[in-house]
C-alpha positions in Angstrom: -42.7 115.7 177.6 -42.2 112.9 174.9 -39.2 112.2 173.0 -39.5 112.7 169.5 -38.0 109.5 167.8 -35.6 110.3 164.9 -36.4 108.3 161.8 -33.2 106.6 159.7 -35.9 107.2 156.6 -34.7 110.6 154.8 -31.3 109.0 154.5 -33.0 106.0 152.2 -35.6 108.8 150.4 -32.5 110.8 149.7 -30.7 107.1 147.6 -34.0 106.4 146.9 -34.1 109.9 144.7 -30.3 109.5 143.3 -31.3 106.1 142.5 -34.3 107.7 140.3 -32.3 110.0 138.5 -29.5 107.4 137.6 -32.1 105.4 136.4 -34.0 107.9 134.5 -30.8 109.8 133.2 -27.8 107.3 133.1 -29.5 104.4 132.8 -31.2 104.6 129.5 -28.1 106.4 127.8 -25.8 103.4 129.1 -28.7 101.1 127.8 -28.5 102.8 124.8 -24.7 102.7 124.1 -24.7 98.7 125.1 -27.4 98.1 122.5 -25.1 100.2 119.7 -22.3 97.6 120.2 -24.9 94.6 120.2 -25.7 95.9 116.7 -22.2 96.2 115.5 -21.5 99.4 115.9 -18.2 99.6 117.6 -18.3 102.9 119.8 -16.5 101.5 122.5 -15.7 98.3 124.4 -17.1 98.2 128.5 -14.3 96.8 129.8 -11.9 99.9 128.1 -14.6 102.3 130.6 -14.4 100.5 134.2 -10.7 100.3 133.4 -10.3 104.2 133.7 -10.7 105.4 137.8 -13.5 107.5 136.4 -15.3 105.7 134.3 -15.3 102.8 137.3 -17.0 105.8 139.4 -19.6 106.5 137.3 -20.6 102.8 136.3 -20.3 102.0 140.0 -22.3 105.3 140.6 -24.7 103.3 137.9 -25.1 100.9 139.3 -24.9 101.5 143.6 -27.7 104.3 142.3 -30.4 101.5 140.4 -29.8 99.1 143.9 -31.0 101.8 146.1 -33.8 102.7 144.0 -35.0 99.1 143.1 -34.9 97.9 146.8 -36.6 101.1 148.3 -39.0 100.8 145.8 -39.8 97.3 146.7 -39.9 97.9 150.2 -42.4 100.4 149.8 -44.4 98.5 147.3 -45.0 95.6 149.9 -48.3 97.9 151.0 -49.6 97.6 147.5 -49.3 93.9 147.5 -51.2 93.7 151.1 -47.6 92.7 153.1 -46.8 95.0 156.2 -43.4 96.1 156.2 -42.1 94.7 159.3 -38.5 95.0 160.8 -37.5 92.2 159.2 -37.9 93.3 155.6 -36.3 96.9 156.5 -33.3 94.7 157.5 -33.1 92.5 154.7 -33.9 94.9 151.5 -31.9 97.8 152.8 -28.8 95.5 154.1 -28.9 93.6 150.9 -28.4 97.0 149.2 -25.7 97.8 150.8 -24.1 94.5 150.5 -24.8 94.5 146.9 -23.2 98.2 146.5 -20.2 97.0 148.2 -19.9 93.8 145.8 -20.3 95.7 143.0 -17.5 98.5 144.4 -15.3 95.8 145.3 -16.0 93.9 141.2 -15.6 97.7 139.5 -12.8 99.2 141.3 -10.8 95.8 141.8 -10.9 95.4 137.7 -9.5 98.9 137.8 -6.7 98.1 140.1 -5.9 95.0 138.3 -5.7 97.2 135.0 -3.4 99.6 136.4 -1.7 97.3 138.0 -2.1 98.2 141.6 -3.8 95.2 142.5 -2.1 91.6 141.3 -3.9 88.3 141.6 -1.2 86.5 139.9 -1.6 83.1 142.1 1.5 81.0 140.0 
């Protein structure tokens, strides 16, 4: 009898599908918001939402949610440009997501920290 070989791939179609609704939900309204304050219109200042623990969550969310999406979706789309996905590329588009995710968790959350205080860089 042969062993059926379990696939790591629903775990990257499931971020892959977050990633799509972040980008087709949070995305545009955050867009939105940013381009309010470019025209003057002073609804509220970005550094004021990462500084609260749940803003930081749902701009990291944002943001970890768009990486997943963008590099599944280019990994996938090297069959329309005539590259076969080899190892290689699985490795470097899905670790570079998560290594981007964990930059952007460590940049969010730290400016958090350093907000309230629980975190001091002070280096005088």
């Amino acid at each position: 009898m042969e062993k059926i070989r379990r696939s790591d791939e629903p775990v990257y179609w499931g971020l892959f599908g977050a990633g799509g609704m972040v980008v087709g939900m949070a995305l545009p309204a955050l867009l939105i918001l940013m381009l309010l304050r470019g025209l003057g219109v002073n609804c509220f200042h970005y550094f004021d939402v990462i500084a609260n623990p749940l803003g930081a969550l749902i701009v990291f969310g944002i943001i970890a949610g768009c990486l997943w999406h963008g590099l599944h979706r280019i990994y996938h789309s090297l069959h329309d440009v005539l590259i076969k996905p080899t190892p290689l590329h699985h490795y470097v588009l899905y670790w570079g997501a998560l290594v981007l995710t964990v930059l952007a968790g460590v940049l969010v959350f730290g400016y958090c920290m350093i907000r309230h205080g629980i975190l001091n860089l002070s280096f005088a």
